[in-house]
C-alpha positions in Angstrom: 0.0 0.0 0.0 1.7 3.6 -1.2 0.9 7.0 0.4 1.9 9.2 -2.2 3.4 9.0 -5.8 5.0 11.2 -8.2 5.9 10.5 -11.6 9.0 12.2 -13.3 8.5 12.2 -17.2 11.7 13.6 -18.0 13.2 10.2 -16.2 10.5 8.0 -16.5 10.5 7.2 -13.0 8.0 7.3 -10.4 8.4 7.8 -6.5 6.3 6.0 -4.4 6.1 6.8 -0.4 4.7 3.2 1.5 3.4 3.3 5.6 6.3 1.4 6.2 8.8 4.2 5.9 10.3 3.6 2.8 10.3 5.3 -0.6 10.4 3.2 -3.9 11.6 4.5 -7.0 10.3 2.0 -10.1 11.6 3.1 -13.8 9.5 3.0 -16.9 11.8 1.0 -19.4 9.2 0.9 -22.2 5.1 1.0 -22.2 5.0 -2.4 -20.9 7.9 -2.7 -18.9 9.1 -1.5 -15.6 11.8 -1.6 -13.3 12.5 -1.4 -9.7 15.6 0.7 -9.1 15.6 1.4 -5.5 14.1 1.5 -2.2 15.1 3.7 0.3 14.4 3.6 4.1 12.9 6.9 5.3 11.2 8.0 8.2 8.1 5.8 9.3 5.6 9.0 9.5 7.1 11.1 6.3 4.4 9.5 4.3 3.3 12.5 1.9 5.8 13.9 -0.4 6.1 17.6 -2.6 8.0 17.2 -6.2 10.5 20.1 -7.1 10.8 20.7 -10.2 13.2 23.3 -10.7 15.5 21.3 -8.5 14.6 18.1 -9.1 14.0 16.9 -5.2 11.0 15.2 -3.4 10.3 16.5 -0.2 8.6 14.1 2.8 6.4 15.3 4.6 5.7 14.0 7.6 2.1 12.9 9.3 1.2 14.8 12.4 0.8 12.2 15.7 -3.1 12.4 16.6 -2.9 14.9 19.3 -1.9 17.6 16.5 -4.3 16.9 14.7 -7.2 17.3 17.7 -5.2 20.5 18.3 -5.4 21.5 14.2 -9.1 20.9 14.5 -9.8 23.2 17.2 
């Protein structure tokens, strides 16, 4: 199960953030074909991630524990 994904066209790859803490990073090697390049170990709550562009870097973001999210809603 993924939390987020971004796809890069320029690279043909696309960045997938899992519960688990990690990030997977599968390439597109034609329209029927794909790859698995990496998988990185993040942080278990950095779950939603921000593409840049211009700089070509994901940002994690992580999930606020409960109690900041009763705070939030207040």
């Amino acid at each position: 199960m993924f939390d987020a994904a971004i796809f890069n066209p320029k690279t043909k790859e696309t960045f997938s953030s899992q519960v688990d803490g990690t990030l997977t990073v599968v390439k597109e090697k034609s329209l029927s074909s794909f790859v698995v390049e990496q998988t990185v170990k993040t942080k278990p709550s950095a779950k939603q991630m921000v593409w840049d562009s211009t700089q070509r870097t994901i940002l994690r973001l992580p999930c606020p524990r409960p109690e900041q999210l009763l705070a939030w809603a207040k």
